[in-house]
DRENKE-565000 format. One line per 8 residues: number of its first residue (from 1); for each residue x, y, z of C-alpha. Coordinates in steps of 0.05 Angstrom, whole numbers. Layout:
BEGIN
NUM> X:Y:Z | ...
end
This chain:
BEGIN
1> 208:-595:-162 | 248:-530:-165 | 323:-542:-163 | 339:-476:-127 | 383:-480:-69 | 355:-463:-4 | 385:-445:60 | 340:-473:118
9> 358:-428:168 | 328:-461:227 | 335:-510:274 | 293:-586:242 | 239:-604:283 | 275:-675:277 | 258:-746:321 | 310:-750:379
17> 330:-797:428 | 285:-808:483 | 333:-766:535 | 327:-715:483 | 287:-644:495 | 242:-659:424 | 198:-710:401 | 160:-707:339
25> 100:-751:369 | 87:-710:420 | 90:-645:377 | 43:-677:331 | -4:-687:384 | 2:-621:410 | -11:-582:350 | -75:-629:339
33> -107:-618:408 | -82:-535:401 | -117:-538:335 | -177:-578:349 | -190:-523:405 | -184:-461:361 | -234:-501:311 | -280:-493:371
41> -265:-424:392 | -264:-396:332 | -287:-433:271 | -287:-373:222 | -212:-359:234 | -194:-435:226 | -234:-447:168 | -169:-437:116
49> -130:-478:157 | -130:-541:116 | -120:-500:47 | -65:-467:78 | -29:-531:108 | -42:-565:30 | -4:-506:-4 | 50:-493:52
57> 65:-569:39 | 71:-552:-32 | 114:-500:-34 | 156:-530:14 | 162:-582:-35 | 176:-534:-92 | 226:-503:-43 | 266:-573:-47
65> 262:-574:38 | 271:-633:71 | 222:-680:114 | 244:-650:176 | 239:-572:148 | 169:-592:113 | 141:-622:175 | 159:-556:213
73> 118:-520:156 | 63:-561:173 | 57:-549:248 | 60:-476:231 | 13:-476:183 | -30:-520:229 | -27:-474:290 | -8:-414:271
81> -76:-372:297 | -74:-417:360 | -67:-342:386 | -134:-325:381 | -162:-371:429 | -140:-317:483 | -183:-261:451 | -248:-232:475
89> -309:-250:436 | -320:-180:421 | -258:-191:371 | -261:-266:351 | -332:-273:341 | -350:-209:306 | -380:-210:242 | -370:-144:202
97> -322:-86:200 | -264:-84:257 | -255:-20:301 | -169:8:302 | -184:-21:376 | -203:-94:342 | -149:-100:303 | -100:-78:357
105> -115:-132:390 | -130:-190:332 | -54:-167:306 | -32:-193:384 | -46:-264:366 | 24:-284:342 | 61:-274:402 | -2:-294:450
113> 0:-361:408 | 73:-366:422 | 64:-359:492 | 6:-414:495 | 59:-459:454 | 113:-443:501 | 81:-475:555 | 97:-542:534
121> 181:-547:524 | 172:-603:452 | 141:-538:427 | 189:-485:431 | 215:-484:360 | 138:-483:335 | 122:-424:377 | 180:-379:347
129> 148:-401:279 | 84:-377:302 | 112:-311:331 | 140:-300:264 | 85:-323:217 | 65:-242:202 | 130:-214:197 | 148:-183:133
137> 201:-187:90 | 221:-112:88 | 219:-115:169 | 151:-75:167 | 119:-127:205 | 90:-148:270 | 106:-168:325 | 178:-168:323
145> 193:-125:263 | 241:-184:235 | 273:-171:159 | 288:-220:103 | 324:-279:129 | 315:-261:197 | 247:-287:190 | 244:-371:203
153> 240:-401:132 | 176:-441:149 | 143:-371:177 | 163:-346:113 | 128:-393:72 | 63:-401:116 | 61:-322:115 | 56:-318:39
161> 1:-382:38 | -43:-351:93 | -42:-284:52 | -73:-317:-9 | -116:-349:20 | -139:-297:68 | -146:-254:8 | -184:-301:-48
169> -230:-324:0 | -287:-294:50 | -265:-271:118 | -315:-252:180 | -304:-175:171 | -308:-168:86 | -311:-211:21 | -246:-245:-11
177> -236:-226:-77 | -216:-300:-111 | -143:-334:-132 | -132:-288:-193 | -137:-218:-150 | -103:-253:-94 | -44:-283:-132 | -31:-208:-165
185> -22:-186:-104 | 26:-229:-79 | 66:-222:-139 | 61:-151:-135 | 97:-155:-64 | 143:-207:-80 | 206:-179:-51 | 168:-128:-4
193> 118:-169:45 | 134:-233:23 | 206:-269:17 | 206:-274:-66 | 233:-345:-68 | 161:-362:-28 | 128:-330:-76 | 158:-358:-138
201> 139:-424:-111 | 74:-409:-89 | 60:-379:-161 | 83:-448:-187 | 38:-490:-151 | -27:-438:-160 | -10:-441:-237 | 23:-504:-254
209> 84:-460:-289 | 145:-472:-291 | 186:-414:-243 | 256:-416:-266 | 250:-351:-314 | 236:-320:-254 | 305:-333:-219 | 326:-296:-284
217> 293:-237:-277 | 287:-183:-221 | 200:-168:-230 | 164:-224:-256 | 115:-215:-312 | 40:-203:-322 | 15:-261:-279 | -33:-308:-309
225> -102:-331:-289 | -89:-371:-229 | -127:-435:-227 | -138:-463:-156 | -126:-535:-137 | -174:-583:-161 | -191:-607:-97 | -191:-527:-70
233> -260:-496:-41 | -311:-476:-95 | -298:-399:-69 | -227:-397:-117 | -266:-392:-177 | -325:-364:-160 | -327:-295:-197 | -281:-249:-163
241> -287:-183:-138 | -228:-143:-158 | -234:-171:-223 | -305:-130:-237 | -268:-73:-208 | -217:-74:-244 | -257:-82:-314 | -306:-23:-288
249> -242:11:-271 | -207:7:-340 | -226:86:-356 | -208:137:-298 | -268:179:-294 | -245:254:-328 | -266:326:-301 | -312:351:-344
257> -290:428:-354 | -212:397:-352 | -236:359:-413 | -259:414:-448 | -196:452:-427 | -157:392:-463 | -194:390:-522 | -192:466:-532
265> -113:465:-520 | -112:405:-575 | -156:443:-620 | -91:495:-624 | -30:453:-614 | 17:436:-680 | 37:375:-698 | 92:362:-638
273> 35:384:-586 | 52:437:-534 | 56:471:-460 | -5:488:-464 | -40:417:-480 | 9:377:-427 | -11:423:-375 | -79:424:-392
281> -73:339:-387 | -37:337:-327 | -87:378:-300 | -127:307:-291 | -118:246:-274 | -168:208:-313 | -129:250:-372 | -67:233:-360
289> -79:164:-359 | -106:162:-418 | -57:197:-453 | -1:156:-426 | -34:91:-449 | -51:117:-526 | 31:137:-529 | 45:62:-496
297> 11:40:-566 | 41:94:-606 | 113:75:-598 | 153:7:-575 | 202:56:-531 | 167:63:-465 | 130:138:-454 | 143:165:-389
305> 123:233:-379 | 59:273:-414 | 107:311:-449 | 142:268:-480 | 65:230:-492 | 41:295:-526 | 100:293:-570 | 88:229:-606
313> 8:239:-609 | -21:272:-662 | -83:318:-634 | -128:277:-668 | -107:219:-629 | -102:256:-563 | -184:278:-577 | -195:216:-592
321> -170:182:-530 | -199:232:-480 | -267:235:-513 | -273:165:-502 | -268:185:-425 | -326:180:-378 | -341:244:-333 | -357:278:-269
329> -382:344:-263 | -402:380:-198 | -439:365:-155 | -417:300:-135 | -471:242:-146 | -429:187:-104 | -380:195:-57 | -329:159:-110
337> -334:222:-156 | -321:262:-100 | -258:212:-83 | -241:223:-149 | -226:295:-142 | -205:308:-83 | -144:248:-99 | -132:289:-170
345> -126:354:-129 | -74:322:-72 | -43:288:-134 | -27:358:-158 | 2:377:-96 | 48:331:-95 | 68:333:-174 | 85:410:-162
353> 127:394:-96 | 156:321:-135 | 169:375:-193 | 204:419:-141 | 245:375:-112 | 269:346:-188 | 287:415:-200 | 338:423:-134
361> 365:350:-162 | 379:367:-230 | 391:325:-274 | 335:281:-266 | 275:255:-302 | 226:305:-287 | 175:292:-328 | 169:219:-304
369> 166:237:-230 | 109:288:-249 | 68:217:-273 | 89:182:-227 | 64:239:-172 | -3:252:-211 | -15:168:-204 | 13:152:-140
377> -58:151:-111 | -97:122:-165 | -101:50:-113 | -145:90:-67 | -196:86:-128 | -204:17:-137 | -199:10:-56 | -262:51:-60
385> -293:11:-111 | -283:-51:-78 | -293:-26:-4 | -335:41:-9 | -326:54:59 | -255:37:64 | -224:100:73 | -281:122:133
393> -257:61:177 | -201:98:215 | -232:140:273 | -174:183:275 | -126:203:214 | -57:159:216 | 3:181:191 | 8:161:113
401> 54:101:128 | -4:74:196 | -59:86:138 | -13:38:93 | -12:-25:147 | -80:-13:169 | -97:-28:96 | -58:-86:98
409> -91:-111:162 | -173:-87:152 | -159:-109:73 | -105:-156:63 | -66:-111:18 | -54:-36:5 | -71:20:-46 | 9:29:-55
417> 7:-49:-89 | -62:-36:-121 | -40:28:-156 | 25:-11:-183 | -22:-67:-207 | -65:-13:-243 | -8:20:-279 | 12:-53:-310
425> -55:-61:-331 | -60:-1:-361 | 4:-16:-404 | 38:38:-373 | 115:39:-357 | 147:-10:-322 | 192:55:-279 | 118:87:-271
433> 87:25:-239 | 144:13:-197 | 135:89:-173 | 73:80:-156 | 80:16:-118 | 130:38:-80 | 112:108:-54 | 96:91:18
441> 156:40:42 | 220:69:-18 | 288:90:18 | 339:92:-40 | 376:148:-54 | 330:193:-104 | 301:154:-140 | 233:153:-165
449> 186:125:-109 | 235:159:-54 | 219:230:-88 | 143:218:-100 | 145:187:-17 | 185:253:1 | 138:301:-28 | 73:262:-1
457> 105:274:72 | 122:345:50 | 48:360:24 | 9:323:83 | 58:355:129 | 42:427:106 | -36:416:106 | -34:396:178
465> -29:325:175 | 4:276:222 | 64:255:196 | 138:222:221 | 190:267:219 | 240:233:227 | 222:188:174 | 215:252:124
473> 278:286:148 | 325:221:143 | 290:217:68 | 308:289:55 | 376:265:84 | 382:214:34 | 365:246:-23 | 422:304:-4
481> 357:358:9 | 367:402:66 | 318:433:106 | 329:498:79 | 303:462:5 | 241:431:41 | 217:498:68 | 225:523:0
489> 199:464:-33 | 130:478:21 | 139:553:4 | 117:532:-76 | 67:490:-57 | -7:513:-91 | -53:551:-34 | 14:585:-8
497> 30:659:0 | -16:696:-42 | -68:643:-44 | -140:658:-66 | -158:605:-15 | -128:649:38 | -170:709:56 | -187:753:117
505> -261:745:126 | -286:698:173 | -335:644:159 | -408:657:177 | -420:586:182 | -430:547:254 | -385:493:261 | -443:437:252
513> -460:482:192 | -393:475:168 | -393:397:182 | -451:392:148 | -419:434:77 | -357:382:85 | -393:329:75 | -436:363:21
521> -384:374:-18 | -356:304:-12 | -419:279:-43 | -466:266:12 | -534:266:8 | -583:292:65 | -599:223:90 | -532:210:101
529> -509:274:140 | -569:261:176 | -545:198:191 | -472:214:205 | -498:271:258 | -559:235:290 | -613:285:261 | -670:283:229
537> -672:295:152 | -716:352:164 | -666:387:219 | -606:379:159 | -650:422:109 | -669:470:161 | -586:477:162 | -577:476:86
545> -626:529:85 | -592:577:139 | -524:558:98 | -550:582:35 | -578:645:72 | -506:663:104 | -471:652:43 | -525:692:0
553> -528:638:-55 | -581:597:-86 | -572:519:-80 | -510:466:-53 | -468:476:-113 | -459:550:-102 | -452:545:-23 | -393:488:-35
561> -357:532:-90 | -364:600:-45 | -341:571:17 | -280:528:-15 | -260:599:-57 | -261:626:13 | -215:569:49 | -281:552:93
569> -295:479:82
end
């Protein structure tokens, strides 16, 4: 048992006297009949239940709670969906991807359970655990927006055992992805989504380890293979998803003509490298990755910035850790390759505004908010891998911080986490990781993730994007920018003022026409923009045809590069 004090702030779900207003009997009978109904209504949704009750009672036990606060942990754990018996069957029954519309209502079942449970007056105390059982730690949850120990302790640690096992194992609308992925993940938000004395615990009974280094140390380490209770479902340790992602994953994809930029640039660069071959790196994200990891090995001081990376690399080295590289070259044959490139060409975006802002703040570490800029995306990428139609499931565009908790909700975690998790993998910096991790939910005062968050707003704010002002302004507040230094941060950004992008002639195209070259240069084939629009493969090359006529070019490769020169598509 861990010997780590614990405050129970909450009210024990204790025997009483018979005048009294609680009796454990009857709650015990209660939360059997609620839970023998939602078996019926919904046997899909209740199917974790019993996994989730045996590792709730665990870590309550690891938690050192008493009988009273463990048996509250168990009703919780017991009943907590008890909510969904009040949803349509449109939601509760469906098998396969969730509409925005779905999922506004499935996210209602916490505080539609709570009023089912309020009905009876012995369950009271059980329905503010239910209310409370997807609340976050960070207060970015539902439906209450609670924070830290706001939250019920037995919420807290039902919230963090539903997780994993919502995310190891198979759900109605997508695969799990086994204990391993789905303990990473709630390590990697220990302290964010999940109360980080839960997690410890939870990580103890997953892995049989001991947790007291942990109380010692702010991040835990590199978690190891989590093994799932002997008596767990077969699913735990099945092979697992992320893991093949994550192995396929290991080499970021390069750009072919920016490799060829890099090796020319190391070709001519001296022993102590150059301008020149860090910009030509930079210019890439599978190249900067790979750079940062061979300096990692290079050198027991951690290697921040490409720079600094350049600087203890020989050329040789450098060739030989790009060459390794695979590539993409245009046109696109999957829509990942086109993912690929149009997340290094935001990534650059924000890198020259992160770059910008560093500058107004000087002194600061520059060259590690660059990285941590040109990576803060790389999550999306193994998102895609995973789910390849993840980032198409939102009918309209959400604001960068909506797209974050619809990840959470449609995927049980977010590309914010996933990118962090990458960057450890990778060997790469501890501050870089972090960085990463945090780029969507950071408020300190300039730091790292804060700046990289700042300049994402900035960028998707400037393109047209939906974002929250008030959010971006109070960051700007924070970090002592005024609004005078945001214009002229936007003022910098690539494809302003004299832009090549920006021209006077208008497009020939027809709007379905220039649909059509969107999706063609996102990697699309004609079956598939036939089947996005309705039409017949036959009336898409009719409009390829007329596109290739109006732009006076020969084939799709040619029509995409004309039209983006011209700021068309």
């Amino acid at each position: 048992m861990c010997a780590m004090s614990v405050t129970v702030d909450m009210p024990a779900l204790a025997d009483v006297a018979p005048n009294g207003a609680r009796d454990s009997t009857s709650i015990t009978s209660i939360a059997e009949a609620w839970e023998a109904a939602l078996r019926a209504r919904a046997p899909a949704h209740h199917a974790g239940t019993p996994l989730v009750r045996k590792l709730a009672a665990q870590v309550g036990r690891q938690l050192g709670l008493g009988r009273a606060e463990r048996a509250a942990v168990d009703v919780c754990a017991q009943i907590r969906d008890i909510g969904m018996i009040k949803l349509p069957d449109s939601v509760v029954l469906k098998i396969g991807h969730l509409s925005p519309q779905d999922w506004a209502l499935l996210n209602r079942h916490p505080e539609l359970g709570a009023e089912l449970l309020q009905s009876f007056p012995t369950m009271a105390e059980p329905a503010e655990l239910v209310r409370a059982h997807h609340e976050r730690w960070d207060g970015d949850g539902y439906p209450d927006g609670l924070r830290g120990k706001a939250i019920p302790l037995p919420s807290r640690v039902v919230a963090v055992c539903d997780a994993f096992v919502a995310i190891a194992t198979d759900r109605p609308h997508r695969p799990g992805i086994g204990a391993e992925g789905a303990m990473e993940y709630i390590v990697r938000e220990r302290g964010t989504q999940f109360d980080p004395q839960t997690v410890d615990c939870l990580r103890a009974v997953i892995t049989g380890r001991d947790i007291a280094w942990q109380r010692a140390r702010h991040r835990p380490e590199e978690p190891a293979a989590a093994q799932p209770s002997p008596s767990g479902p077969r699913t735990l340790s099945q092979p697992r998803e992320l893991r093949s992602a994550l192995a396929e994953f290991d080499a970021l994809p390069a750009f072919g003509p920016a490799l060829e930029r890099a090796l020319e640039a190391a070709a001519f660069a001296g022993p102590l490298g150059g301008s020149d071959l860090a910009n030509a790196i930079e210019s890439d994200l599978g190249l900067t990755v790979a750079v940062l990891r061979a300096a990692q090995r290079r050198t027991d001081a951690p290697v921040v910035g490409i720079p600094a990376a350049v600087a203890v690399l020989t050329s040789e080295e450098i060739r030989s850790a790009i060459t390794a590289l695979p590539t993409v070259a245009f046109p696109w044959q999957t829509r990942f390759e086109a993912l690929v490139l149009r997340c290094g060409s935001h990534a650059q975006a924000i890198a020259r505004a992160t770059d910008r802002i560093a500058q107004k703040l000087q002194p600061f570490g520059r060259d590690e908010l660059v990285a941590s800029a040109l990576l803060h995306d790389v999550g999306k990428l193994l998102l895609a891998l995973m789910w390849p139609d993840f980032a198409l499931s939102a009918a309209v565009r959400p604001t960068p911080e909506q797209a974050v908790r619809q990840e959470r909700r449609e995927l049980g975690f977010d590309h914010a986490s996933l990118g962090g998790l990458l960057a450890e993998r990778w060997g790469l910096p501890n501050a870089l990781a972090c960085a990463i991790a945090g780029h969507h939910s950071a408020y300190a005062q300039a730091d790292p993730a804060t700046l990289v968050r700042l300049a994402d707003m900035l960028v998707h704010h400037a393109h047209g994007d939906t974002v929250d002002r008030d959010v971006m302004l109070r960051l700007a507040s924070r970090c002592e920018l005024s609004v005078d230094a945001l214009r002229a941060v936007v003022g910098d950004l690539p494809h302003s003022g004299s832009s090549a992008r920006r021209r006077a002639a208008r497009s020939p195209l027809s709007s379905r026409e220039t649909d059509i070259l969107k999706l063609l240069a996102d990697g699309s084939r004609v079956a598939g923009i036939a089947r996005e629009f309705h039409l017949s493969e036959s009336t898409v090359r009719t409009h390829l045809h007329n596109i290739y006529a109006k732009l006076e070019v020969p084939d799709r490769a040619q029509a995409v590069l004309h039209a983006t020169e011209m700021g068309w598509i």
